[in-house]
Backbone bond lengths (Angstrom), bond angles and torsions (degrees), N, CA, C in turn:
res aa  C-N    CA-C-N  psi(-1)  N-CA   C-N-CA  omega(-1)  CA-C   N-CA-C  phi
1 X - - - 1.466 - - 1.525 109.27 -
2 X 1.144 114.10 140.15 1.719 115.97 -171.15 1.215 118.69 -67.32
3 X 1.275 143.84 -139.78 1.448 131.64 167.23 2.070 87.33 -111.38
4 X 1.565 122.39 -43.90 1.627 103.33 -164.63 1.877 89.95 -83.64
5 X 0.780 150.20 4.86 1.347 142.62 165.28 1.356 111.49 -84.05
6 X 1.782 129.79 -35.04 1.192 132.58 139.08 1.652 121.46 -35.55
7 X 1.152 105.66 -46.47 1.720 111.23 -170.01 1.131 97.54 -63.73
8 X 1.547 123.64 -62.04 1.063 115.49 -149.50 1.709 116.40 -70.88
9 X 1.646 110.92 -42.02 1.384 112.22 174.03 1.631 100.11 -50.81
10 X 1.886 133.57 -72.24 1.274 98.99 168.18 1.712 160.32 -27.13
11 X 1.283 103.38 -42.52 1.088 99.81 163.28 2.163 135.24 -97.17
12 X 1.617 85.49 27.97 1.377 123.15 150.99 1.287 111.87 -88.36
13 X 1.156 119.17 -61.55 1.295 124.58 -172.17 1.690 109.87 -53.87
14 X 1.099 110.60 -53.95 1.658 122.52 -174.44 1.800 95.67 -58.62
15 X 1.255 119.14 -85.11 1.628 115.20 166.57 1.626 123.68 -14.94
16 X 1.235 113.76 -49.30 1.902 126.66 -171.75 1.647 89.28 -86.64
17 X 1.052 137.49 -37.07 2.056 135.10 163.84 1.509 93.31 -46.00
18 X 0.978 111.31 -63.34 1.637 106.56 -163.22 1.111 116.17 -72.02
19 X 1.483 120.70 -44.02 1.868 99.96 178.23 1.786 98.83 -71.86
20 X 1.324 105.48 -45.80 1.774 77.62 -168.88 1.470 127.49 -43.44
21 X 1.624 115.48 -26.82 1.130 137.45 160.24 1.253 133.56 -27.32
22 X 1.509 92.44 -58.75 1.547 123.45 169.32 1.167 131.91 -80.05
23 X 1.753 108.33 -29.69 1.250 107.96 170.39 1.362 120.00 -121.50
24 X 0.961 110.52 -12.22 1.775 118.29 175.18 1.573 112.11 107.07
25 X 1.478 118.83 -10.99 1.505 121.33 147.84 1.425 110.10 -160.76
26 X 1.383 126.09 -159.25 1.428 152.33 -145.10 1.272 126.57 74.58
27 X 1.831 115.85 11.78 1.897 100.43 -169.49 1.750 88.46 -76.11
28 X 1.149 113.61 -28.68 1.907 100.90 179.53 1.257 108.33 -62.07
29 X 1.434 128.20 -54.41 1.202 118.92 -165.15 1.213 130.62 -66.34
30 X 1.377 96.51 -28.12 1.861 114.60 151.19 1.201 132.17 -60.48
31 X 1.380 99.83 -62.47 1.828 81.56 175.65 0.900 126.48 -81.57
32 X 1.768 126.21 -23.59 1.270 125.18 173.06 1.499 127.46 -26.82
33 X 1.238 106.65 -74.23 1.795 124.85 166.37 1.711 109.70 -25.32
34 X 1.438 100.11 -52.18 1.732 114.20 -174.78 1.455 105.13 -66.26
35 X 1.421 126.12 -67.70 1.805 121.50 -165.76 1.586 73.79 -78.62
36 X 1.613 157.04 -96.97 1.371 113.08 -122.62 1.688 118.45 -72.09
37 X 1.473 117.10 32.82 1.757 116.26 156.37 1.988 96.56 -109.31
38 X 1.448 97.39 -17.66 1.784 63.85 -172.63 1.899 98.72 -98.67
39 X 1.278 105.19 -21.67 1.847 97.42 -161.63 1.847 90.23 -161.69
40 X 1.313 108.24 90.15 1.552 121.79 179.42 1.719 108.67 -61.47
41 X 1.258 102.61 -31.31 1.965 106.06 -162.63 1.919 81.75 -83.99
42 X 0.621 136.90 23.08 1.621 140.10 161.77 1.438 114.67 -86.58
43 X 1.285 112.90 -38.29 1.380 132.76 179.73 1.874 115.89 -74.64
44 X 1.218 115.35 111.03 1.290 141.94 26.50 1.386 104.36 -137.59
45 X 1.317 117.76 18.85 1.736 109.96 157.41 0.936 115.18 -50.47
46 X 1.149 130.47 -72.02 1.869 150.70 -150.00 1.486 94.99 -50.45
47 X 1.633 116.11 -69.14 1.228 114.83 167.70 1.471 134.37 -25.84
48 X 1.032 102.28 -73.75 1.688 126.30 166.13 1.076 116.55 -23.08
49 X 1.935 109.88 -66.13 1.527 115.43 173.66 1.392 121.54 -65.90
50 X 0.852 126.70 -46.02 1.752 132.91 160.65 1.204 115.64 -31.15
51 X 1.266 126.34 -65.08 1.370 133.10 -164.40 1.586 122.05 -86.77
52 X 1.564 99.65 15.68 1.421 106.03 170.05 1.551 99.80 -95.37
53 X 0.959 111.38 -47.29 2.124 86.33 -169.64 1.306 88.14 -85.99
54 X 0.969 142.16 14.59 2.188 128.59 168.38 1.232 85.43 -83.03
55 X 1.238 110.92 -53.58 1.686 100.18 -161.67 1.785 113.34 -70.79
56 X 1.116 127.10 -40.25 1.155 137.14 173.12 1.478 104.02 -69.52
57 X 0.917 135.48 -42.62 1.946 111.72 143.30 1.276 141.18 -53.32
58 X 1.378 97.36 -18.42 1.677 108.89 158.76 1.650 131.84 -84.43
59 X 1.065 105.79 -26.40 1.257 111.43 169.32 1.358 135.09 -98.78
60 X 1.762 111.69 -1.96 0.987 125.07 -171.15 1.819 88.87 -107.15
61 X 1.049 119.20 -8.85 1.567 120.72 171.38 1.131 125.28 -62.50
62 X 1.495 102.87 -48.68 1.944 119.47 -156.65 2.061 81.12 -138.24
63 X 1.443 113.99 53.19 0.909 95.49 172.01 1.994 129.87 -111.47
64 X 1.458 83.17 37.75 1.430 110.88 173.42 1.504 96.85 -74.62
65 X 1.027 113.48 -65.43 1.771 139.65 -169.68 1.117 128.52 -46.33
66 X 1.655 111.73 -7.65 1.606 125.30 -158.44 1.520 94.94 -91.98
67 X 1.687 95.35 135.10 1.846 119.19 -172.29 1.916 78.76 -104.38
68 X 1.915 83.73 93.42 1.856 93.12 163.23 1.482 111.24 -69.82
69 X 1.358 127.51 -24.81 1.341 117.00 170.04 1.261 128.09 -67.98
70 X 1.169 109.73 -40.85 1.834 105.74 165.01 1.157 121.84 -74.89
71 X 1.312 118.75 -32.69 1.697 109.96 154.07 1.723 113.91 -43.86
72 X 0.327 138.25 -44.79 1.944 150.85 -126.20 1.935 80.48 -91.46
73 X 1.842 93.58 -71.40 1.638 111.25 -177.47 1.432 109.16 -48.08
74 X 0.981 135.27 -43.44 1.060 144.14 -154.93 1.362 113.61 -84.77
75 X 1.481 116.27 -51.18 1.821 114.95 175.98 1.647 95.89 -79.51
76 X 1.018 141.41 -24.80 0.942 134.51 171.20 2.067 112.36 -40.27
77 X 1.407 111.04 -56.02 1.349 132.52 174.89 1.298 106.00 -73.40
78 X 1.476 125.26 -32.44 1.354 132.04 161.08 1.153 124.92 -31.28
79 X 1.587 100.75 -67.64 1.376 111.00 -166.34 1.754 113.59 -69.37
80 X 1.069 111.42 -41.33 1.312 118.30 163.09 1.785 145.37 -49.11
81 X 1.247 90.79 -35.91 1.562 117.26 154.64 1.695 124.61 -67.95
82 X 1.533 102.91 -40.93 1.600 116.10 -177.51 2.013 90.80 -51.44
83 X 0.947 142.53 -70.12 1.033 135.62 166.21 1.332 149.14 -28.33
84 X 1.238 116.47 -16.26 1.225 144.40 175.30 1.702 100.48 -95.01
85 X 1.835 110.92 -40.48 0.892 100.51 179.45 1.713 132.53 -75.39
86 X 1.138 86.09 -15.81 1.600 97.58 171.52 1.459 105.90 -69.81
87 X 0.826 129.94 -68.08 1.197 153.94 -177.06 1.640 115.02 -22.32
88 X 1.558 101.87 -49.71 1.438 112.59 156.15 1.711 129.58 -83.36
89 X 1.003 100.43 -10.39 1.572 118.81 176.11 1.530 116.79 -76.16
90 X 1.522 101.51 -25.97 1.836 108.23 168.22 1.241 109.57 -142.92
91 X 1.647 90.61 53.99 1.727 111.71 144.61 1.047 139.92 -127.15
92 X 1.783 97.84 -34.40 1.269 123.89 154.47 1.543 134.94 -48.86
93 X 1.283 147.63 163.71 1.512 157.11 147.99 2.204 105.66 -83.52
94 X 0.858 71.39 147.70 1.497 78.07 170.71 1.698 104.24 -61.86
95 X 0.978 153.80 -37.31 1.368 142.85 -162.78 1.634 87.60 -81.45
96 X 1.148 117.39 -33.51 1.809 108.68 -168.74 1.437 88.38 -63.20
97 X 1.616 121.01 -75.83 1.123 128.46 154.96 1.763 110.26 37.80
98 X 1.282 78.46 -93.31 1.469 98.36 -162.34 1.651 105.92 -82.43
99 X 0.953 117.88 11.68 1.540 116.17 173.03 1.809 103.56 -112.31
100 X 1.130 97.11 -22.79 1.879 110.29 175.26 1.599 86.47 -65.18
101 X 1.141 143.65 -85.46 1.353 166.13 -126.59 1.281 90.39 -62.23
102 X 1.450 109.29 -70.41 1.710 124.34 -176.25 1.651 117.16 -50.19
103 X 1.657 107.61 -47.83 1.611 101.82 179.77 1.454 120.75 -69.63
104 X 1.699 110.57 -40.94 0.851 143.31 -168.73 2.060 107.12 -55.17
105 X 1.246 112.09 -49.25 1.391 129.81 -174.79 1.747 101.18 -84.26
106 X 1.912 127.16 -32.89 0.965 119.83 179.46 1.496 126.96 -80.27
107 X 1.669 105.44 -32.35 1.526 112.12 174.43 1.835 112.64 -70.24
108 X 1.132 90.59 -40.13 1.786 105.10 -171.91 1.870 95.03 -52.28
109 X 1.438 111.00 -61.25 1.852 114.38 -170.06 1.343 106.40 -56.86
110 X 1.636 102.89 -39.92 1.598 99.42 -176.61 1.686 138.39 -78.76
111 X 1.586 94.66 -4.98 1.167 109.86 160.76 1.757 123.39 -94.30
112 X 1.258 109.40 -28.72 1.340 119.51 153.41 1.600 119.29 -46.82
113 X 1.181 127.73 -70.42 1.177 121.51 134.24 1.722 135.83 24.87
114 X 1.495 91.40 -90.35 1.254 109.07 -161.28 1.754 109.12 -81.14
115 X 1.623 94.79 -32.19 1.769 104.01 170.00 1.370 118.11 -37.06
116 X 1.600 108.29 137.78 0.985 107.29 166.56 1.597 114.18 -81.23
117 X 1.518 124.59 171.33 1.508 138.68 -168.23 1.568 86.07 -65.88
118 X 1.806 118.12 135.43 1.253 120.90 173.64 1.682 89.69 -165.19
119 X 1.834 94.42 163.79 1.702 89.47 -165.49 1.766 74.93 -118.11
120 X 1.605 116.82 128.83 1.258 108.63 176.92 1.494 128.58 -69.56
121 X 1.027 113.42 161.32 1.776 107.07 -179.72 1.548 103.03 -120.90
122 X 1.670 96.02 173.00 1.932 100.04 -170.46 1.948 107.11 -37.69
123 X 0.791 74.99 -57.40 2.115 90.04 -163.92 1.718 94.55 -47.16
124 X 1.493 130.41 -43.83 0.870 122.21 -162.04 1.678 109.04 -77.20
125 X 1.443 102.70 -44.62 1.726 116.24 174.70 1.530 98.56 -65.87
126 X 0.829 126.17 -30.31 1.807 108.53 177.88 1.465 105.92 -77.99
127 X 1.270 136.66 -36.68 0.983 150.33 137.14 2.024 119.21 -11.76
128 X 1.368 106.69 -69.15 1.201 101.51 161.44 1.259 118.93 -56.57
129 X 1.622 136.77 -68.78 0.832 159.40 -156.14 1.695 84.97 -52.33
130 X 1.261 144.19 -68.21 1.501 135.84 -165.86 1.672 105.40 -59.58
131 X 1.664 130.77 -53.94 0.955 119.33 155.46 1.524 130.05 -29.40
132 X 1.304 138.69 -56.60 1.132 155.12 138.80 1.138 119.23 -10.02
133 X 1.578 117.46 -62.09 1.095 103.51 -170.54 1.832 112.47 -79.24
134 X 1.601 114.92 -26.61 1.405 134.44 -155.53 2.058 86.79 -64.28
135 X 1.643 98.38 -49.43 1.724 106.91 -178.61 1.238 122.94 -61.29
136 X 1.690 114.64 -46.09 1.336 115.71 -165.58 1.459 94.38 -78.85
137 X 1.259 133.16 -38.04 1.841 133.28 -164.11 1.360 103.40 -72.98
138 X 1.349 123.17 -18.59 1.551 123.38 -170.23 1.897 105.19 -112.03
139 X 1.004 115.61 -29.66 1.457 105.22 172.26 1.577 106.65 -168.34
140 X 1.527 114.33 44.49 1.400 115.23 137.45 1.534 108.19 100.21
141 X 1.162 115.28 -51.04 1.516 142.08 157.20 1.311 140.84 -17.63
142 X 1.166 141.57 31.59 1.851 153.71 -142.05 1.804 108.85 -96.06
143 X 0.834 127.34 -49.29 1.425 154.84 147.41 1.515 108.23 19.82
144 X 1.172 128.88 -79.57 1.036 150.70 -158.23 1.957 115.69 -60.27
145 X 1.547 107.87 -57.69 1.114 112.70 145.73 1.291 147.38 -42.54
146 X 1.615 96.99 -57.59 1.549 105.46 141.91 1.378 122.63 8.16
147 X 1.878 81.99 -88.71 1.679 111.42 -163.92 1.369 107.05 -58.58
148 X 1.472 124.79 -31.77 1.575 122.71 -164.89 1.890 89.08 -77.44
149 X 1.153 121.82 -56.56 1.076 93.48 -176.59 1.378 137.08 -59.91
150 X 1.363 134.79 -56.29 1.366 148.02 158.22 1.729 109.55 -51.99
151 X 0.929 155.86 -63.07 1.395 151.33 145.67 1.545 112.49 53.62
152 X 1.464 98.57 -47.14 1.940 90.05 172.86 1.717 104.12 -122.15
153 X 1.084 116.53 20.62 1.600 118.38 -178.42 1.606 91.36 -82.38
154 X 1.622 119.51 158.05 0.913 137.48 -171.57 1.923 112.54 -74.05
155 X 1.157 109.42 134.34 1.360 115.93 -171.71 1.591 113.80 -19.03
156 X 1.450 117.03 -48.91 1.868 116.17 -156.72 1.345 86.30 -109.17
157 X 1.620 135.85 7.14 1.447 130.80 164.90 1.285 109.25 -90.36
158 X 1.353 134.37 -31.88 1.308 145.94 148.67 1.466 132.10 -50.27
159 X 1.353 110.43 -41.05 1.364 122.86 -173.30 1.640 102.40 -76.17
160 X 1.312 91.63 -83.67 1.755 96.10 171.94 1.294 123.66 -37.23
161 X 1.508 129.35 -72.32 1.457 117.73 -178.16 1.705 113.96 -69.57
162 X 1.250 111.83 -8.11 1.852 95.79 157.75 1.381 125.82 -86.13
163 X 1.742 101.14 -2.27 1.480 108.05 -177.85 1.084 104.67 -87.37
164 X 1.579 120.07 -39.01 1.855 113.73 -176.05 1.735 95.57 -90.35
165 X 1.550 158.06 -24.78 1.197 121.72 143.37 1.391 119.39 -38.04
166 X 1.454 133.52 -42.03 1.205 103.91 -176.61 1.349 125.01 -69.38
167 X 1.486 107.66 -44.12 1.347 118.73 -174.15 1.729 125.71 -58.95
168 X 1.323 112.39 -14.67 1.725 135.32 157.88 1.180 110.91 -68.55
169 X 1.253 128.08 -41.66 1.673 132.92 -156.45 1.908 89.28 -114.44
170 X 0.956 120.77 -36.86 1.801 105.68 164.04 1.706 109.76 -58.94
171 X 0.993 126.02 -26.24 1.569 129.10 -147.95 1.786 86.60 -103.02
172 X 1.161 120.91 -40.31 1.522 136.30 -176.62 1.491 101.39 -55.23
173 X 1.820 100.03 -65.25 1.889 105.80 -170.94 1.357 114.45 -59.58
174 X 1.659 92.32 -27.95 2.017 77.59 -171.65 1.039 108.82 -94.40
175 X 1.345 145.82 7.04 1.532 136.94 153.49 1.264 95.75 -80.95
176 X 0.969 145.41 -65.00 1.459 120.17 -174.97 1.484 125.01 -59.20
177 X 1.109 114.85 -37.01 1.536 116.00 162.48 1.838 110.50 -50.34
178 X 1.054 101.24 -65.29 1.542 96.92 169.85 1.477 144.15 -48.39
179 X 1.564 86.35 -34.72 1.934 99.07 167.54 1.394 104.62 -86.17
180 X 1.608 136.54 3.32 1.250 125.72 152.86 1.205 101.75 -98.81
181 X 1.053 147.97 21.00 1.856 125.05 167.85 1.329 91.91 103.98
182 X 1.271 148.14 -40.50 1.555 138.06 -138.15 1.501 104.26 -63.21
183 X 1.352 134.32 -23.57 1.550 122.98 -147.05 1.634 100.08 -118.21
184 X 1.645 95.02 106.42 1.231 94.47 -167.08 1.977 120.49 -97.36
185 X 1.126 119.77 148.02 1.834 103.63 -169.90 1.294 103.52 -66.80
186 X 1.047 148.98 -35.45 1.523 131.24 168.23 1.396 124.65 -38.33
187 X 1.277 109.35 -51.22 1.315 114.79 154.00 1.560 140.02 -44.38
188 X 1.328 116.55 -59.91 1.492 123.87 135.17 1.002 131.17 15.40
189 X 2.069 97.17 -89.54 1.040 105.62 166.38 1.673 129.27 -51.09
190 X 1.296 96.49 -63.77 1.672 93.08 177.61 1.607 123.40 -43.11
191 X 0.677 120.13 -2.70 2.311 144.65 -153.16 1.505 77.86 -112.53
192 X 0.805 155.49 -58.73 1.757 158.45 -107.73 1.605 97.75 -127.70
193 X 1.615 104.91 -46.71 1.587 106.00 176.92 1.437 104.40 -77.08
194 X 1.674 129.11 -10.42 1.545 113.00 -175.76 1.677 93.20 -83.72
195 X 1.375 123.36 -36.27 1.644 116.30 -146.54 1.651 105.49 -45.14
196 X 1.402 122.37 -23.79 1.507 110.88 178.27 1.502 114.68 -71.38
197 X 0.843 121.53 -50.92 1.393 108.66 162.54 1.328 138.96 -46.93
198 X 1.660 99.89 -46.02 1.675 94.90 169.15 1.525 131.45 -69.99
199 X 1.492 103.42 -4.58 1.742 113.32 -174.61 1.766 91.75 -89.10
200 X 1.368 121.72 -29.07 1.342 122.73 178.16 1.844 114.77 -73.97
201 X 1.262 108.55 -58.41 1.232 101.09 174.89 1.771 109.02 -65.76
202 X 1.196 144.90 -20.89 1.358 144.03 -172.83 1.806 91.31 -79.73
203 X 1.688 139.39 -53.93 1.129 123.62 -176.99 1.484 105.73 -57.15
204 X 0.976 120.45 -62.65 1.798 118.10 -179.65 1.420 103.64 -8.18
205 X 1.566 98.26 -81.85 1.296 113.91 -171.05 1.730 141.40 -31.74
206 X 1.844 101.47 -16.57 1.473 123.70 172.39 1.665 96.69 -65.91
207 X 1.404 125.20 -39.62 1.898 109.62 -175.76 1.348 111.64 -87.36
208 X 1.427 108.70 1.82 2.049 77.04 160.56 1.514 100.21 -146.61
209 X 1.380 128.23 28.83 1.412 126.03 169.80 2.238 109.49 -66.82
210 X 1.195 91.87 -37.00 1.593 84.54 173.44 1.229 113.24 -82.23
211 X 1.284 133.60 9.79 1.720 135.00 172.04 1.592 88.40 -85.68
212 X 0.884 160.27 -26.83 1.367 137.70 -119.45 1.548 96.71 -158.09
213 X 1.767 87.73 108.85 2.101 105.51 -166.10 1.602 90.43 -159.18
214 X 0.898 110.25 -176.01 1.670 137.25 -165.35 1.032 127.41 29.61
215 X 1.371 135.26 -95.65 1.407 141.07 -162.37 2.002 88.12 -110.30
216 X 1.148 118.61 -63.18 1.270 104.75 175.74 1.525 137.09 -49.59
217 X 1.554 108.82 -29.29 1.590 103.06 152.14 1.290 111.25 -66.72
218 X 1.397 134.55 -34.87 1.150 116.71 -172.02 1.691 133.83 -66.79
219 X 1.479 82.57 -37.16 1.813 82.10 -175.48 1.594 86.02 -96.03
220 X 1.111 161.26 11.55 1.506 142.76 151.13 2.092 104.33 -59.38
221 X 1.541 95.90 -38.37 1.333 85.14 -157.82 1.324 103.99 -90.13
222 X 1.326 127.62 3.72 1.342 130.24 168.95 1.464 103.16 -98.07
223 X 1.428 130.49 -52.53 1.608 116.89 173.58 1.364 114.48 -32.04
224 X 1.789 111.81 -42.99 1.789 102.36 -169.16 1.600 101.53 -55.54
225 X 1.242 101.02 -44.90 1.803 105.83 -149.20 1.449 101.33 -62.34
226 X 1.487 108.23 -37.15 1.886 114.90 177.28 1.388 113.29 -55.84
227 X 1.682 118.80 -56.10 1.112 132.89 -174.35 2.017 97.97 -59.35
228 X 1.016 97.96 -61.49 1.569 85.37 -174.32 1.478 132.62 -77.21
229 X 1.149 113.26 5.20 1.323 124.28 176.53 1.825 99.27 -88.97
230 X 1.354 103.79 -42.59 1.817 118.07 174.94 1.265 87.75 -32.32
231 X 1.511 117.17 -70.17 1.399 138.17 -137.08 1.747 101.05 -62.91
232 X 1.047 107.87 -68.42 1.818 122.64 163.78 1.477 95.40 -16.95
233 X 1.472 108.54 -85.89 1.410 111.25 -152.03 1.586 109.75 -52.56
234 X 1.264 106.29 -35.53 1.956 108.91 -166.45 1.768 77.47 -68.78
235 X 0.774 147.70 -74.42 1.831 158.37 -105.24 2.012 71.83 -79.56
236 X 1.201 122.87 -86.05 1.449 154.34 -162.26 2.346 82.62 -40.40
């Protein structure tokens, strides 16, 4: 990777710390789009590893707020999906790749979206949680589902318990990614040279995460996922 192709995924990385920060996701949907145009075989380690201590700073923040029951439902469907996601991850070509990533992140927001207000139940959170895992294990991406479920839950009920679903189902893919071969040290390394940035854009994020509740978290955190799923598909 060059040194401005470095820059730029960093100072992606630092930007995608802070809204997830702020909003309780998009660092996938952000950077995703960005490293698979500059360096696709990045995808979905890099992600993965990153977004475990973002997320575990997120949930350990507002972690009064955490809906242990939808966690619970949710890795439950998690774990089950992580498999599926492999599964498509060494079947695919990188151009599928990256067109999985793109549809995958655009249908999911846009049905979030369009949903009407509903409080999910077990079947439905296990439900996410298998989606989730099939997206995030195959190209990094978890986000979107997320949002359909939590979508009208209160700002630090959203933030937090989508931070510890993620952070269960990141910890899930990459042992299994790893006990198949997938996680390669080049990668690593490069994962290791972002963490300064992401500890920078994640402090930011403590002065305006309590601004950001109701209808305006909501459609912020669905615009990212729309906008960047756009982005995927045109790129692919």
């Amino acid at each position: 990777m060059t040194v401005l192709a470095f820059s730029i995924v960093a100072a992606t990385v630092l930007i995608s710390a802070f809204v997830q920060g702020s909003t309780g996701m998009g660092f996938a949907m952000i950077v995703a789009p960005v490293v698979s145009f500059i360096d696709p075989t990045l995808i979905p380690v890099m992600l993965l590893v990153l977004m475990i201590p973002l997320n575990a700073y997120v949930a350990a923040r507002e972690r009064s707020a955490i809906d242990w029951h939808g966690v619970k439902w949710i890795s439950v469907g998690r774990f089950a999906g992580t498999f599926a996601g492999l599964w498509i991850l060494l079947i695919v070509n990188l151009h599928q790749l990256s067109l999985l990533i793109g549809w995958s992140t655009l249908i999911a927001a846009v049905a979030a979206l369009l949903a009407p207000k509903f409080s999910p139940n077990r079947t439905a959170l296990a439900a996410v949680g298998l989606i989730t895992g099939v997206t995030e294990t195959s190209t990094g991406v978890g986000g979107p589902p997320y949002a359909l479920a939590y979508q009208h839950s209160p700002g630090p009920e959203l933030r937090s318990t989508v931070a510890v679903c993620f952070l269960v189902g990141e910890v899930i893919s990459l042992l299994v990614l790893a006990l198949s071969g997938q996680v390669a040290g080049p990668t690593l390394v490069t994962t290791a040279m972002l963490l300064p940035f992401l500890v920078v854009g994640s402090f930011l994020s403590r002065y305006v995460h309590h601004r950001l509740d109701g209808p305006v978290l909501r459609y912020t955190v669905l615009g990212f996922a729309i906008v960047s799923g756009g982005l995927v598909i045109i790129q692919a």
